[in-house]
C-alpha positions as CSV (number, residue, x, y, z in Angstrom):
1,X,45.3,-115.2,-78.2
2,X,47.6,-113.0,-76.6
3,X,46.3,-109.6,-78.7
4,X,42.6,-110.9,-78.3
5,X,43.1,-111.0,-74.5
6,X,45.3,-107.8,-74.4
7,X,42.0,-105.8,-75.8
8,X,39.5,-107.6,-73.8
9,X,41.4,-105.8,-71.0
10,X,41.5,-102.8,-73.0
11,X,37.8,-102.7,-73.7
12,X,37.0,-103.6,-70.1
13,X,39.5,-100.9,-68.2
14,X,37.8,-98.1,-71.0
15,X,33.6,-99.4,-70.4
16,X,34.8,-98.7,-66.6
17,X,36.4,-95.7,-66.6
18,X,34.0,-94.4,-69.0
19,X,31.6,-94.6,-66.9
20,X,33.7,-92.8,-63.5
21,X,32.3,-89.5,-64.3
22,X,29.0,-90.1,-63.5
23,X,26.3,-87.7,-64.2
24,X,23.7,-88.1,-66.6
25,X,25.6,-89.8,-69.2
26,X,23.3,-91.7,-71.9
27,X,23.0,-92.5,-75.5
28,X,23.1,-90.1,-78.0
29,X,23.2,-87.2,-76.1
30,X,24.4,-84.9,-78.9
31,X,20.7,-86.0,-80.9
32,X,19.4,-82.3,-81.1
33,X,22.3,-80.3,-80.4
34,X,24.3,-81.5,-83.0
35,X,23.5,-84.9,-84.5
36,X,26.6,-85.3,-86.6
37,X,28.9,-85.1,-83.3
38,X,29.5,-88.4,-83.3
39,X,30.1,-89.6,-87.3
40,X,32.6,-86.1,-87.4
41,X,34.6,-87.6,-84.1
42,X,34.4,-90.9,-85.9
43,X,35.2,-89.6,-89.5
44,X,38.4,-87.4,-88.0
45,X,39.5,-90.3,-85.6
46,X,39.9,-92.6,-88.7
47,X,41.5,-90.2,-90.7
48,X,44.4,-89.9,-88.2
49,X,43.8,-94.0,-87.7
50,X,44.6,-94.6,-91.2
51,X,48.3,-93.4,-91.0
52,X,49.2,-94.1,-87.4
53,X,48.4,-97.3,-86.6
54,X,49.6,-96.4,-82.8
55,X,46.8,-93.8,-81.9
56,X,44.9,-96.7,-80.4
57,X,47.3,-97.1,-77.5
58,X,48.2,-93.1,-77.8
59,X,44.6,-93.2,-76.9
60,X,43.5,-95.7,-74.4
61,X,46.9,-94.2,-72.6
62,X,45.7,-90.7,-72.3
63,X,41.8,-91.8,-71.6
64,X,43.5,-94.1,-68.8
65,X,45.5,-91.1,-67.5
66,X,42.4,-88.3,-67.7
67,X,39.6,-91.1,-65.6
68,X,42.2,-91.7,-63.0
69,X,42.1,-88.1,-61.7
70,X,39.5,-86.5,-61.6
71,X,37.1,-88.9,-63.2
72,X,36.2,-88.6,-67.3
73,X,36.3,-85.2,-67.9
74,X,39.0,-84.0,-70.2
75,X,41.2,-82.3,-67.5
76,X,44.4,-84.2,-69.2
77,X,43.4,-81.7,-72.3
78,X,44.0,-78.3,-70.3
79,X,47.3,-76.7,-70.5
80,X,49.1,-75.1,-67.6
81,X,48.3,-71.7,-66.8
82,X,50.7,-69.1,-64.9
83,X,51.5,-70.7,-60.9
84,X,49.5,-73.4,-62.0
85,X,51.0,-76.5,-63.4
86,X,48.1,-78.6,-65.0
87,X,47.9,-82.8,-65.2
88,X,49.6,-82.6,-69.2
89,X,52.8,-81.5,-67.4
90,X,52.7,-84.2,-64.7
91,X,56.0,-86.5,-65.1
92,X,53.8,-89.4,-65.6
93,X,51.9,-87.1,-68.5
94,X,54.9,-86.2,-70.6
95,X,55.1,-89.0,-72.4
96,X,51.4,-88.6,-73.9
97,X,50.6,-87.6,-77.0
98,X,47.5,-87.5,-79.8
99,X,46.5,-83.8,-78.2
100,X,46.8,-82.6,-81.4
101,X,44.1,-85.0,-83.3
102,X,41.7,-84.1,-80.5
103,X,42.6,-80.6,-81.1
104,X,41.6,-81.4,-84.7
105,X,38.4,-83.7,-84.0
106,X,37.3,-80.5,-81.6
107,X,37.9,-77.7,-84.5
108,X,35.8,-79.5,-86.9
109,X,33.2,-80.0,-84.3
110,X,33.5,-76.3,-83.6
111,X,32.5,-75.5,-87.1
112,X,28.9,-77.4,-87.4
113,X,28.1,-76.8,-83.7
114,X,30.5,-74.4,-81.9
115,X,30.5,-74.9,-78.0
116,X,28.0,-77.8,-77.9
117,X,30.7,-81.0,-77.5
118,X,32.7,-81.2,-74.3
119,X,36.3,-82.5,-74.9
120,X,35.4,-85.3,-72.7
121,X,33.2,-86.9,-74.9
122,X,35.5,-86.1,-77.8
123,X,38.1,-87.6,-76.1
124,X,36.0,-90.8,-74.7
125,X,34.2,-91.3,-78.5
126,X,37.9,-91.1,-80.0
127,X,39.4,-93.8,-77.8
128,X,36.8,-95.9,-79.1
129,X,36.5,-94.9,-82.6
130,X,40.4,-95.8,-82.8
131,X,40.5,-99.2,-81.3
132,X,37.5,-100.0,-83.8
133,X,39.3,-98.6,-86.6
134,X,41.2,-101.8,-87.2
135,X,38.4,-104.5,-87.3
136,X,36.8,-105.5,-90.4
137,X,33.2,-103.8,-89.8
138,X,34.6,-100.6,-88.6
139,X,32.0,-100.5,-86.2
140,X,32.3,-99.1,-82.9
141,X,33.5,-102.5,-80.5
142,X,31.7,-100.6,-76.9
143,X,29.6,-98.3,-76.5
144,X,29.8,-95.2,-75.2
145,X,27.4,-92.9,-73.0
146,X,27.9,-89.0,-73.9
147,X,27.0,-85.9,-72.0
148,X,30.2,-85.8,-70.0
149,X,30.8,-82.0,-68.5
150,X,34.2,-81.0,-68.8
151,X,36.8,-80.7,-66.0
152,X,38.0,-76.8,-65.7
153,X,40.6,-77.8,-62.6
154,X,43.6,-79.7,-64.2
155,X,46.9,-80.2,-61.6
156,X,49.7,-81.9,-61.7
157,X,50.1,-82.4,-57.8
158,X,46.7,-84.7,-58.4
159,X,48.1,-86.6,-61.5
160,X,51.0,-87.5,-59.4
161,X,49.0,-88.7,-55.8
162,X,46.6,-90.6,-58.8
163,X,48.1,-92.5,-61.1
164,X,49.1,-95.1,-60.6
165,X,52.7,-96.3,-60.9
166,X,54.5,-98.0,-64.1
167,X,56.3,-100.2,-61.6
168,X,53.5,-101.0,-59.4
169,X,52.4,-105.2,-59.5
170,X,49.3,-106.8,-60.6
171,X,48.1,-107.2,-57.5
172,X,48.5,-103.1,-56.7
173,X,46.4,-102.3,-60.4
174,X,44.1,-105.0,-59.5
175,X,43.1,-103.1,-56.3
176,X,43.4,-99.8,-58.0
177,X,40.3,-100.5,-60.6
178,X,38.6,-102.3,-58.4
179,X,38.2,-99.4,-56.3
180,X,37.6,-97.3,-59.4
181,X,35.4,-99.6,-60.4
182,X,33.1,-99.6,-57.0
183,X,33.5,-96.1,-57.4
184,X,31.8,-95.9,-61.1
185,X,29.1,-98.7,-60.1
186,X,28.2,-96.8,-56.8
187,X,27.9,-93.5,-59.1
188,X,25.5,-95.5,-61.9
189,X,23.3,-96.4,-59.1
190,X,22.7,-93.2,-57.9
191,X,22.3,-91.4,-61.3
């Protein structure tokens, strides 16, 4: 009961901040640009599934980290550049890992459709393709909306004034996504 109620929460935290980047996010957005996009970010995500049964939470974790800053747009995946320290380098952001699976998702994307997939969707479609992994169907448990644009700002001086903290109450996260959430709503509405 426990487990089914931990990934309710899960599910429900992702279908919200999935949705935070707003834009003109819909359902197969890849169709014509390249229609494999999503079985090869599916196919690669399960590979990786298979043998580390902790990607799931590797992945919800750094999803959870990259919507709280700038909204769903893969700024968690950019490194730091010279006088510039980006989000991955944030103390809260040390501690993530599975870069190197989305590295490896976006370089077999890169060979059927070079440039065409933004890391954000990679890194949205993964989160879910990795919770589903475990289920019986193997079907994808949420749905996700594609045509994210990726982030090209990424600091750590936002990671830190965003996230929010490990020790902070129920009561504190509760408020927290439910501003994100009003957000993401108010965002939908006007799309």
């Amino acid at each position: 009961m426990k487990a089914v109620f931990l990934l309710l929460v899960c599910v429900t935290v992702c279908a919200v901040l999935g949705v935070c980047e707003g834009g003109n996010l819909r359902r197969n957005f890849y169709e014509k640009s390249c229609p494999l996009a999503e079985e090869i970010v599916q196919n690669v995500t399960w590979k990786h599934t298979s043998t580390n049964p902790i990607l799931p939470a590797k992945f919800l974790r750094m999803h959870f980290h990259d919507c709280f800053v700038r909204g769903c747009e893969g700024s968690i995946l950019l490194n730091s550049i010279a006088n510039s320290k980006a989000e991955k380098d944030a103390i809260p952001n040390l501690s993530l890992t599975g870069f190197d699976v989305i590295n490896d998702i976006k370089a077999q994307l890169e060979t059927k459709c070079p440039g065409v997939v933004s890391c954000a969707d990679i890194l949205a479609l993964a989160t879910r393709d990795s919770v589903s992994f475990q289920f019986q169907n193997k079907k994808p448990i949420w749905e996700v909306l594609t045509g994210r644009r990726d982030g090209r700002v990424s600091l750590e001086t936002e990671a830190l004034a965003n996230l929010p903290s490990p020790f902070s109450n129920f009561t504190t996260l509760q408020r927290i996504l439910s501003v994100k959430d009003s957000i993401s709503m108010t965002l939908w509405y006007y799309q």
